[in-house]
mmCIF entry with sequence, helices, sheets and N, C-alpha, C, O atoms, coordinates in Angstrom:
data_MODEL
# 
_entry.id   MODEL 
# 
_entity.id                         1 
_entity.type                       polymer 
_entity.pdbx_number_of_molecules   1 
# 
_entity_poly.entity_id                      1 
_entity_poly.type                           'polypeptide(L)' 
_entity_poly.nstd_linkage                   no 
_entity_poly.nstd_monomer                   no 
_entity_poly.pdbx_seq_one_letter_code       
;(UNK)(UNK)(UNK)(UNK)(UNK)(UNK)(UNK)(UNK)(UNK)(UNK)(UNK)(UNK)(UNK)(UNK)(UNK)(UNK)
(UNK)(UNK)(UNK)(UNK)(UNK)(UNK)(UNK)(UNK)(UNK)(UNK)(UNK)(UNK)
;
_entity_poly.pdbx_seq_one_letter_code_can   XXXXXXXXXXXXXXXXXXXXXXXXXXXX 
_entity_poly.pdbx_strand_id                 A 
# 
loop_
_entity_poly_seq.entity_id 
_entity_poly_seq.num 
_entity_poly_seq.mon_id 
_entity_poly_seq.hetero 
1 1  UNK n 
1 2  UNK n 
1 3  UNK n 
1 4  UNK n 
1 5  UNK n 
1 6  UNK n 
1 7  UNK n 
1 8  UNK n 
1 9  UNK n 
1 10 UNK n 
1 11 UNK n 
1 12 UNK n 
1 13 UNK n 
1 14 UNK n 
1 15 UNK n 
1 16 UNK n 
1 17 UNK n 
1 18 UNK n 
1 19 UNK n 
1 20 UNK n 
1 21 UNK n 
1 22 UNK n 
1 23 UNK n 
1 24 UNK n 
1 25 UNK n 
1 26 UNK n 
1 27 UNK n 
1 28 UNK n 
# 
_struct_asym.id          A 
_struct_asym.entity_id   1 
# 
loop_
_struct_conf.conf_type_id 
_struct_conf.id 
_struct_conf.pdbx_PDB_helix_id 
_struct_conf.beg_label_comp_id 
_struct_conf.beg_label_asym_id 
_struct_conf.beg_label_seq_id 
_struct_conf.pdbx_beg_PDB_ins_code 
_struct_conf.end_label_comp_id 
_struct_conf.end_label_asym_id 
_struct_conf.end_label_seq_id 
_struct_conf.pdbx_end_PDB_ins_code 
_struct_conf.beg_auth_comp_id 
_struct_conf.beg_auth_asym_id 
_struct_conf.beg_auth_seq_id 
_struct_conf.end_auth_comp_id 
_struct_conf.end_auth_asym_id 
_struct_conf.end_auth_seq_id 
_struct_conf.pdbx_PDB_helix_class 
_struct_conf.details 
_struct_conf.pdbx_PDB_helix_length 
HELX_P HELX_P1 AA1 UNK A 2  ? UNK A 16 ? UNK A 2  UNK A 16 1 ? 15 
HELX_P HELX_P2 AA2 UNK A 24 ? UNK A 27 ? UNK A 24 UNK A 27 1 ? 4  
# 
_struct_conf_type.id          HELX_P 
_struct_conf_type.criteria    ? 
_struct_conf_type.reference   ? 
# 
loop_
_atom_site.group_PDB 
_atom_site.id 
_atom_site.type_symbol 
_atom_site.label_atom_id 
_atom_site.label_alt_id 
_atom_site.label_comp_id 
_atom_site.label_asym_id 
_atom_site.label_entity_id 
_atom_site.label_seq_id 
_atom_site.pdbx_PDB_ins_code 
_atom_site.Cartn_x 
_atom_site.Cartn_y 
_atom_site.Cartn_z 
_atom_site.occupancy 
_atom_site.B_iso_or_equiv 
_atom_site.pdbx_formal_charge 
_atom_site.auth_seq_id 
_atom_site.auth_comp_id 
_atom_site.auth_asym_id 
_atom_site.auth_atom_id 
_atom_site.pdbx_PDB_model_num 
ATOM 1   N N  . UNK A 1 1  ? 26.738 98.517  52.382 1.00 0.00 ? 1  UNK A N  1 
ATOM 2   C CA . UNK A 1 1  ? 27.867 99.373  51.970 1.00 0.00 ? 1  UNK A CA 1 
ATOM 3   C C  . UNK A 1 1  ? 28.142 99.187  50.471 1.00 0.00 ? 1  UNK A C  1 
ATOM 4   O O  . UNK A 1 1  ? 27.961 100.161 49.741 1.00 0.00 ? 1  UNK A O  1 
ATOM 5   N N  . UNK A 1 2  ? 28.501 98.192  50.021 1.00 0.00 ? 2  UNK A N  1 
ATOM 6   C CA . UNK A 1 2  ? 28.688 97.694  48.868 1.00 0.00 ? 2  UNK A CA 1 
ATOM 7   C C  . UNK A 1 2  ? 27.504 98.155  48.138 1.00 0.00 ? 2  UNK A C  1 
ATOM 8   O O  . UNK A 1 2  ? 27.714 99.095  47.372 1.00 0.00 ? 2  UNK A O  1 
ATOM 9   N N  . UNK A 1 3  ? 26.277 97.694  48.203 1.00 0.00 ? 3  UNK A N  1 
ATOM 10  C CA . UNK A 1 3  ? 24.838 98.005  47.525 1.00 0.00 ? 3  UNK A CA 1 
ATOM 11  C C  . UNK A 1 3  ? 24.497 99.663  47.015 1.00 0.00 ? 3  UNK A C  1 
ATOM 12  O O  . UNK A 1 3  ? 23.855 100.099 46.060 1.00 0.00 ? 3  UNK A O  1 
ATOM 13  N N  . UNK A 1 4  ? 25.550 100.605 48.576 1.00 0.00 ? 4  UNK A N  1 
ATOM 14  C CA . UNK A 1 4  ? 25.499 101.960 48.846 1.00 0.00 ? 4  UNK A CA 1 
ATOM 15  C C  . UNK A 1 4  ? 26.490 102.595 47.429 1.00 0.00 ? 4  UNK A C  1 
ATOM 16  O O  . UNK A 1 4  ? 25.780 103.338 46.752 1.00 0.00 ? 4  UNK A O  1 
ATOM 17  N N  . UNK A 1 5  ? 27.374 102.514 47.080 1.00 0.00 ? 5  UNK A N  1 
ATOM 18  C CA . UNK A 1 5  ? 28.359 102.017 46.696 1.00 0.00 ? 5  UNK A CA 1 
ATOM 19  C C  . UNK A 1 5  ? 28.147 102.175 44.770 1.00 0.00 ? 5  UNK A C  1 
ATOM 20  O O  . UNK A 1 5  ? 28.631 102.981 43.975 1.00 0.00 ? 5  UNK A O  1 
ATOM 21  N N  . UNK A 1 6  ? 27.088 100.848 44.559 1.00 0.00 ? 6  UNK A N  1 
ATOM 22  C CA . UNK A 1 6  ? 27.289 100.654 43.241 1.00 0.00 ? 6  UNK A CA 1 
ATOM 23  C C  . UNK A 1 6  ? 26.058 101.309 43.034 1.00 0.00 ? 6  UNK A C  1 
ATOM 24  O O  . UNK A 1 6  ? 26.030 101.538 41.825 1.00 0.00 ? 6  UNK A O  1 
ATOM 25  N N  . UNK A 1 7  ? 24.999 101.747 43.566 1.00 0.00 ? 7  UNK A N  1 
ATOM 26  C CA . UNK A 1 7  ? 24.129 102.626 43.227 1.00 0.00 ? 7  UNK A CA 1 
ATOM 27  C C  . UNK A 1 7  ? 24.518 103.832 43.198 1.00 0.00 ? 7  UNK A C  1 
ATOM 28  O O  . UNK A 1 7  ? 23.739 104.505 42.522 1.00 0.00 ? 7  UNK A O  1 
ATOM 29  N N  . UNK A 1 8  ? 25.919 104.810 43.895 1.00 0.00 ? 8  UNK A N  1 
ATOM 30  C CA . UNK A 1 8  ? 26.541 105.723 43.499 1.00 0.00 ? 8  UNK A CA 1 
ATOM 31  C C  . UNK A 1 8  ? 26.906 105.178 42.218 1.00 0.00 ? 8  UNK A C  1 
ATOM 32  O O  . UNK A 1 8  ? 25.971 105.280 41.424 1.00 0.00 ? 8  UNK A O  1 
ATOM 33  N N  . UNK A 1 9  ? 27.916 104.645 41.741 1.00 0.00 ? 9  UNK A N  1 
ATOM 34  C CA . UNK A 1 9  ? 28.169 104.298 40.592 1.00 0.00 ? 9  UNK A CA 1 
ATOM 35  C C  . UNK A 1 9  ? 27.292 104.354 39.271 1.00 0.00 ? 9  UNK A C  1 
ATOM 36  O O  . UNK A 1 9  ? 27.631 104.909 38.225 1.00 0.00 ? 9  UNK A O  1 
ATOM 37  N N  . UNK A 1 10 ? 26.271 103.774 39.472 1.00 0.00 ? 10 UNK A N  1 
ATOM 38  C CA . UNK A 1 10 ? 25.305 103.909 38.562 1.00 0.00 ? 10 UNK A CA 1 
ATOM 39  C C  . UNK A 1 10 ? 24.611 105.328 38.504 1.00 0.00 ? 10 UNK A C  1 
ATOM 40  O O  . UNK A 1 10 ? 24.112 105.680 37.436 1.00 0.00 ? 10 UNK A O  1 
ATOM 41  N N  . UNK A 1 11 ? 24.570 105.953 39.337 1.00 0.00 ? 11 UNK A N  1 
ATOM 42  C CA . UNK A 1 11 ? 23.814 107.122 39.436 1.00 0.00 ? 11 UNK A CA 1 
ATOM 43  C C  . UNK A 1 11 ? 24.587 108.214 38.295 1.00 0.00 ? 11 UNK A C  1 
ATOM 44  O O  . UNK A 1 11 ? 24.143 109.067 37.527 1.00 0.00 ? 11 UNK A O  1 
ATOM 45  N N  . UNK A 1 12 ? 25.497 107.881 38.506 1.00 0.00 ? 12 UNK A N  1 
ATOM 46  C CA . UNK A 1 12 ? 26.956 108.763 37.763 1.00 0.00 ? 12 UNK A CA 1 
ATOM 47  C C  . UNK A 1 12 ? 27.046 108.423 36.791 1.00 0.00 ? 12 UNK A C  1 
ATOM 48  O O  . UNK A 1 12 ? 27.354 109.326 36.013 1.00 0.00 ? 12 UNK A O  1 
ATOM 49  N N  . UNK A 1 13 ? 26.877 107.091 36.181 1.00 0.00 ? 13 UNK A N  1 
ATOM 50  C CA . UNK A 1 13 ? 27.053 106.576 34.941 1.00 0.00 ? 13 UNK A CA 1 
ATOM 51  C C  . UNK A 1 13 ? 25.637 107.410 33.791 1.00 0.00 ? 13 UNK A C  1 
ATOM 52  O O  . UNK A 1 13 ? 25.815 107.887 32.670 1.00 0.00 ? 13 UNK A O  1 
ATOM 53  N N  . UNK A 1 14 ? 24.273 107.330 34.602 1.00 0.00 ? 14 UNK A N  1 
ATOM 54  C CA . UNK A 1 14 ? 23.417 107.916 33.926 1.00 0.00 ? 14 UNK A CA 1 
ATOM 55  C C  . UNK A 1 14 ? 23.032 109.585 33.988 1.00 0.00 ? 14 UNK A C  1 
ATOM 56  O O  . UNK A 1 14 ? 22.221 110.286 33.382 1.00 0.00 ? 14 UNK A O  1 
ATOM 57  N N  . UNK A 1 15 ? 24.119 109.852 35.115 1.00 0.00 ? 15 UNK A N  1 
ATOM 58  C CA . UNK A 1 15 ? 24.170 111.079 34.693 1.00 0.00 ? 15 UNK A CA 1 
ATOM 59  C C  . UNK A 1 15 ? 24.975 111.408 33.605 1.00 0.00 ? 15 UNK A C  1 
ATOM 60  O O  . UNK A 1 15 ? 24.610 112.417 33.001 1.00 0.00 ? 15 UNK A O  1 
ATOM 61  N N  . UNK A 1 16 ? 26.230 110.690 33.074 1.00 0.00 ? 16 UNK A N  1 
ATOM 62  C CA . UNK A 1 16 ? 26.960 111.180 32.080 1.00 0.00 ? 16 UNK A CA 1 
ATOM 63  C C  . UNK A 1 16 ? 25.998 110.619 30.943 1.00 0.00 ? 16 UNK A C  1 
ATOM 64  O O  . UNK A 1 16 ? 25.820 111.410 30.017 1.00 0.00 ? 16 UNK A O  1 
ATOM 65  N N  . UNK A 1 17 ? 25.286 109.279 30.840 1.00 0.00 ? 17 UNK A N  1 
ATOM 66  C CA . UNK A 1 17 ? 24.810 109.277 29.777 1.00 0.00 ? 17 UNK A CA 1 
ATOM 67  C C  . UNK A 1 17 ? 23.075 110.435 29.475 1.00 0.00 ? 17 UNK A C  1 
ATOM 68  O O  . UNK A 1 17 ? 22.477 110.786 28.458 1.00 0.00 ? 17 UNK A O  1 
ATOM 69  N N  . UNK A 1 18 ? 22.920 110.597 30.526 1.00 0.00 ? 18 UNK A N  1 
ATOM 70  C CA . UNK A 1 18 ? 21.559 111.507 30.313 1.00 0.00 ? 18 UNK A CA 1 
ATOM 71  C C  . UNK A 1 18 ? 21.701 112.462 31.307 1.00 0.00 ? 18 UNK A C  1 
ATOM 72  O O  . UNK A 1 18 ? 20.963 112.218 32.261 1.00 0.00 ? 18 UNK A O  1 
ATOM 73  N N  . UNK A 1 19 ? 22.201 113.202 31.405 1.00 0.00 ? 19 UNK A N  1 
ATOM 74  C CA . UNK A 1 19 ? 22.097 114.500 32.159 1.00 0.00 ? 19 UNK A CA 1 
ATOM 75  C C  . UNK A 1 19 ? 21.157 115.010 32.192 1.00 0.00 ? 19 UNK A C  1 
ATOM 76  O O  . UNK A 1 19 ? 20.555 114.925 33.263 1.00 0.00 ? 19 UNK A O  1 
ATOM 77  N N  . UNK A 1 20 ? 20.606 115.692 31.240 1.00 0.00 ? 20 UNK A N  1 
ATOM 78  C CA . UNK A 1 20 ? 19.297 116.279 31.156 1.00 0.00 ? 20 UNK A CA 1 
ATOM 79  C C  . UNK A 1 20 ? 17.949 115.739 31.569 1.00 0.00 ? 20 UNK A C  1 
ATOM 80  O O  . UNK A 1 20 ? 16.930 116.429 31.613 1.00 0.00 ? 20 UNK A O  1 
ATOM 81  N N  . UNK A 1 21 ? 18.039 114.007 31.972 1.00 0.00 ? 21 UNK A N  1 
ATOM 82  C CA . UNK A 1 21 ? 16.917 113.742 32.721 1.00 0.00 ? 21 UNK A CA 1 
ATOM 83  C C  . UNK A 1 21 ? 17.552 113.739 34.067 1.00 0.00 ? 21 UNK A C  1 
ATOM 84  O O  . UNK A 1 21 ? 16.954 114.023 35.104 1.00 0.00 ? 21 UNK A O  1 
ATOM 85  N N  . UNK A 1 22 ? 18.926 113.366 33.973 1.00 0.00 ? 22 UNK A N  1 
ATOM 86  C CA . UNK A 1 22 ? 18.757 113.186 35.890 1.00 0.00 ? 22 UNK A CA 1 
ATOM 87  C C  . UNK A 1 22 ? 19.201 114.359 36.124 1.00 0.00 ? 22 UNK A C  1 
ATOM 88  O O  . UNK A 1 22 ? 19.628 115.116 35.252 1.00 0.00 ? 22 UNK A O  1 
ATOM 89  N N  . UNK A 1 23 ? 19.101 114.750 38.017 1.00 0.00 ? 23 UNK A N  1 
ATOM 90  C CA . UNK A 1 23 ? 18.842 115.606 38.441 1.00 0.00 ? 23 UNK A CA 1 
ATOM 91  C C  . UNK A 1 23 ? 20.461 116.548 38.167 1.00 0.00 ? 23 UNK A C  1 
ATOM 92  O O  . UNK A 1 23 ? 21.323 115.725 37.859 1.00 0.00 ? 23 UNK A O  1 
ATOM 93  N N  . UNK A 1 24 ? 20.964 117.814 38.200 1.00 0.00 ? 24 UNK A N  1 
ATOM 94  C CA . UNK A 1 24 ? 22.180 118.593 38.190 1.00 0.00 ? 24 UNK A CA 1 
ATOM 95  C C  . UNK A 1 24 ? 22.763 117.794 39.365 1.00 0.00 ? 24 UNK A C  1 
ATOM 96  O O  . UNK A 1 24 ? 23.743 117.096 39.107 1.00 0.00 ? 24 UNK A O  1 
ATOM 97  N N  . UNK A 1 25 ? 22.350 117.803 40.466 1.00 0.00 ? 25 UNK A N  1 
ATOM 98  C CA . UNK A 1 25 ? 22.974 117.533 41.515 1.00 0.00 ? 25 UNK A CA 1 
ATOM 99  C C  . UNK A 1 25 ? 23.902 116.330 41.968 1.00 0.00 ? 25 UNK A C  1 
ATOM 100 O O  . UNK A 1 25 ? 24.751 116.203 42.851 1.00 0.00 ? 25 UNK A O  1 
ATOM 101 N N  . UNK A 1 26 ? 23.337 115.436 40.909 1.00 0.00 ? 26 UNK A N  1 
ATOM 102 C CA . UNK A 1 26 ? 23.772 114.231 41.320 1.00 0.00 ? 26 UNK A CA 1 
ATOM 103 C C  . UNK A 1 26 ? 24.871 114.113 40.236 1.00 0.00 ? 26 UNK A C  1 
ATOM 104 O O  . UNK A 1 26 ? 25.898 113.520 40.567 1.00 0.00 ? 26 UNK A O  1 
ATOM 105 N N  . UNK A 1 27 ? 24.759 114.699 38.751 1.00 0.00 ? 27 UNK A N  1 
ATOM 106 C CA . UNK A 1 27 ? 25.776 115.235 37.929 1.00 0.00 ? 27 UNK A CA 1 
ATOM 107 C C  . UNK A 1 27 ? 26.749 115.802 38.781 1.00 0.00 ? 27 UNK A C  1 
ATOM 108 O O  . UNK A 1 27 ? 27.670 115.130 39.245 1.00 0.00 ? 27 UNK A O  1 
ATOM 109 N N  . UNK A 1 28 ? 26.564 117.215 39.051 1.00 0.00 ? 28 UNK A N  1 
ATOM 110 C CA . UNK A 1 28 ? 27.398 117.805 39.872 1.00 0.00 ? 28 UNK A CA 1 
ATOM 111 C C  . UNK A 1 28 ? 28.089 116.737 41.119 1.00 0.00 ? 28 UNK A C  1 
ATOM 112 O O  . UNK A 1 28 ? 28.885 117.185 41.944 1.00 0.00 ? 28 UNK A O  1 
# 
């Protein structure tokens, strides 16, 4: 859960810092 969790977190973090490589969706 926790593990579930901070890999959302991170996912979000590199979408704000690189959008354009990661996917819209996960931006969105």
């Amino acid at each position: 859960m926790l593990k579930g969790k901070h890999t959302e977190h991170t996912g979000n973090t590199l979408s704000i810092i690189k959008p354009h490589i990661t996917e819209p969706n996960i931006f969105i």
